[in-house]
N, C-alpha and C positions, 0 to 999 in steps of 0.2 A: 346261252353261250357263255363258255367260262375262258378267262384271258390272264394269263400269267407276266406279271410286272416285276421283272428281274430288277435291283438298283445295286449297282458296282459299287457297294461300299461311301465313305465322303459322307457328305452333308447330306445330299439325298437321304441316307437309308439314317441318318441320325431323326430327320424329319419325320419321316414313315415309323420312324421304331422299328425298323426289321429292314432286312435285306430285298424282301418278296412279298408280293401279294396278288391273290388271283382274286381277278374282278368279274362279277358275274354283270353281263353285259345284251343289248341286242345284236341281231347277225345281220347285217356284216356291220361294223363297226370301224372307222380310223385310226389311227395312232392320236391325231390329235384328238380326237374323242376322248379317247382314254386318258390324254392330259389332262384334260376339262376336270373329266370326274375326278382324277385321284386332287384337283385344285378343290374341287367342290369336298369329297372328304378330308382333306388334308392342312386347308384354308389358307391363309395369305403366307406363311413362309414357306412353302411347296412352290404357290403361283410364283412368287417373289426370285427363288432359286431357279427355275425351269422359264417362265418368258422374261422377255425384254419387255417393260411394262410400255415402256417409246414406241416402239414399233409392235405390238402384242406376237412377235414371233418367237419360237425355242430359241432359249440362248445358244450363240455359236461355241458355246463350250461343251455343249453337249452331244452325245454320240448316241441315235438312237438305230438298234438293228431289230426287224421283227423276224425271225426264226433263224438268226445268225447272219442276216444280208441287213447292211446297213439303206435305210432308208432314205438317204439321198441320191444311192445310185437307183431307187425306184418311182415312188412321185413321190417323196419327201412325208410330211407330216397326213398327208393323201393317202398315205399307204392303206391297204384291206388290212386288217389284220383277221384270221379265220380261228371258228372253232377251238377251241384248246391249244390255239400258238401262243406264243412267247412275245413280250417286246422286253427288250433290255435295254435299259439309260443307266449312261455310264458318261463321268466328265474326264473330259480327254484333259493330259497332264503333259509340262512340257519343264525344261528345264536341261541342264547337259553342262 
């Protein structure tokens, strides 16, 4: 199963060296899975940027959607993600 890992620019895609990457993965697979792994290839400044090491949850600055539906109006990091979908992490920005 292949899974494509959009990162909206920021410190994420500085960490990854790229914007995108598709994870060859088992089916069916979570979103929090696929955090796991890209912490496992990516090691402690990925983990570091993406959970709250206090509580081991995604930071809440973060905005993850899998095939453009953001994943807390689903079951949150629980999500399915299938086949050749998409998940995109993007850190929400605020200011005015």
């Amino acid at each position: 199963m292949e899974v494509t890992v959009k990162i909206s620019g920021g410190t994420l895609a500085q960490i990854i060296g790229r914007g995108d990457i598709t994870v060859q993965c088992e089916d069916p697979i979570r979103v929090i899975d696929i955090l796991n792994m890209l912490e496992g290839k990516f090691g402690k400044p990925f983990g570091d940027y993406v959970f709250d090491r206090k509580t081991g949850k995604v930071q809440k600055y973060l905005i993850l959607a899998v095939n453009g539906v953001n994943v807390s109006s689903v079951k949150g990091v629980d999500t399915l993600i299938e086949d050749h979908g998409e998940l995109l992490i993007f850190s929400a920005t605020g200011g005015g």
